[in-house]
C-alpha positions, 0 to 999 in steps of 0.5 A: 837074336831079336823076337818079332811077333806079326799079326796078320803074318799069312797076309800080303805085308805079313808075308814079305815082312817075315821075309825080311826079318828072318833074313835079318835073324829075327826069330818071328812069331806069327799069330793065324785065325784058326780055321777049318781050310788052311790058308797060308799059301803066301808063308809056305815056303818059310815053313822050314825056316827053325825061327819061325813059329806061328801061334792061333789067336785072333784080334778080337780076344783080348785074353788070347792076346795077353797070353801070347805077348805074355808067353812070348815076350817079342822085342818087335810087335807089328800089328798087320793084322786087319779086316783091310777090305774097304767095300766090305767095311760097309757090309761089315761095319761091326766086325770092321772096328772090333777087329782093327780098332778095338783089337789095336787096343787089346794088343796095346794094352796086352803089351802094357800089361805085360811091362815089356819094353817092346817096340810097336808097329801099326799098320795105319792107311792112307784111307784115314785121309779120305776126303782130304784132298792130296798131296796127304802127308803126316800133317793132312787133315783125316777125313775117312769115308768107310768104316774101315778109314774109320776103325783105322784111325781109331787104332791111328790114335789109340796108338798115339795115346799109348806112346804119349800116355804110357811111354810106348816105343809107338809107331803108326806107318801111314801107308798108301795103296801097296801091291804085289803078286801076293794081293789078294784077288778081291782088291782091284789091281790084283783083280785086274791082273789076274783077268789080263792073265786069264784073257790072254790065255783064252778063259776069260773073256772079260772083267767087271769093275766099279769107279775107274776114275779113283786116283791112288798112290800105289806101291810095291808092298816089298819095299814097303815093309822095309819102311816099316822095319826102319820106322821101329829101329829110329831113336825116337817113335813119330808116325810117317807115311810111306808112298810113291809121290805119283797118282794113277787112276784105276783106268791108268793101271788097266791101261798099264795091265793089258797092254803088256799083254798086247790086249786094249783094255777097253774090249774087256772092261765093263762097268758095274755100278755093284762095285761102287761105294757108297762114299768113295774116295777121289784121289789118294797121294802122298808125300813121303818126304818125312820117311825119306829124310829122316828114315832114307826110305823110297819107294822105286817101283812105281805103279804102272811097272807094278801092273807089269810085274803082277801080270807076269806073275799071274801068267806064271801062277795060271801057268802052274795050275793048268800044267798040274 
């Protein structure tokens, strides 16, 4: 049986990929943030599962880290775990680079120090890119425009350095915009569904949003953990994006969103200039080719079936709360 440990397992892509693995007769080890309110409700129902075990920890302590890899000792490490929202890097800048940069590198050295002869996954992101115009691939210039693009490439290159400097079995997943019913509802896709949900059933009468002209490649986070699994069980460790290929403009998603309700988006969408960066990012979209040949991995759902899907997911959450 193969031993995987997940940072950030209580989130989005640490979620589905606990799925994923457990289906596959991993026994997962997961570390989670202690805190005083519980927070685990994308992982609750695999509490049953007997090879799944969650340990406390945080990125930012080093000695906690050693410990666990020591005790542990996974064949598989993931680092998913990350302050991953773009706007709030800017408020957050410090806390930003010492969760996701400098504890890519406590987790890294943790492995090293322990002499195992495990496989390591990176959670890198499209954002890195920024201001290069797309398509971005593996080759693309980066150019991030955030302390969180920039605390991800630091972790980006600390990673290539442990695999050429030590001999990890290192990879970093470039991934773009992924999605799903599990989103957190501060990102804007998750935002907007959950509105289209609360409008149609009469709660809410609109929503506020920031840049709708942002282009971004987004996917489905389901199929993009797959992705990642495959990239630890190549012969070799490389680095490789995982995206659609298309491009859509946050106005596009709206679009999608409310119509599959039978609403125009444009009786319920008001702009806040509150909700701009300070330095955006234009337009995100990747080419995935390398994924495709080498790992025959491809994104299906694309993202205007995405908004679909996410709304009547979030019809059915606002369903259960008003029924309890």
């Amino acid at each position: 049986m193969k031993r995987a440990f997940i940072t950030g397992i209580t989130g989005q892509d640490g979620s589905y990929l606990a799925e994923l693995l457990l289906g596959k007769g991993y026994e997962v080890h997961g570390l989670v943030r202690r805190s005083s309110s519980m927070n685990r409700s994308r992982i609750d129902h695999l509490h049953s599962n007997e090879n799944l075990h969650l340990h406390y920890g945080d990125l930012t302590d080093g000695v906690g880290l050693v410990n666990l890899i020591h005790r542990i000792r996974p064949d598989e490490v993931y680092n998913l775990g990350a302050q991953s929202h773009v706007k709030v890097s800017f408020d957050m800048p410090d806390y930003t680079a010492s969760t996701n940069a400098i504890g890519t590198m406590r987790l890294l050295e943790a492995i090293r120090a322990a002499g195992l002869e495990c496989r390591f996954y990176q959670a890198s992101t499209s954002e890195m890119f920024g201001a290069t115009p797309p398509p971005q691939n593996e080759e693309s210039k980066f150019h991030p425009r955030s302390p969180y693009g920039a605390s991800k490439l630091q972790a980006h290159w600390v990673t290539v350095n442990y695999r050429e400097a030590y001999g990890l079995f290192a990879v970093s997943g470039i991934l773009f915009n992924h999605e799903s019913p599990r989103r957190g509802e501060n990102f804007v896709t998750r935002k907007i569904t959950k509105a289209v949900a609360a409008i149609e059933a009469g709660i809410q009468e609109g929503v506020e949003l920031g840049n709708l002209d942002a282009i971004r490649d987004w996917g489905y986070a389901e199929e993009y953990v797959e992705g990642m699994w495959r990239m630890l069980q190549a012969d070799e460790p490389d680095d490789y994006v995982l995206a659609t290929g298309q491009g859509h403009t946050v106005r596009d998603f709206c679009e999608a969103a409310f119509a599959h309700a039978g609403l125009n988006w444009q009786d319920h969408v008001k702009y806040n200039e509150s909700f701009e960066r300070p330095s955006e990012v234009d337009a995100l979209i990747g080419d995935a080719s390398k994924a495709t040949a080498r790992l025959g991995w491809k994104a299906a759902t694309n993202a205007l079936d995405l908004a679909a899907l996410m709304v009547d997911a979030d019809r059915q959450e606002l369903a259960r709360f008003l029924r309890d």
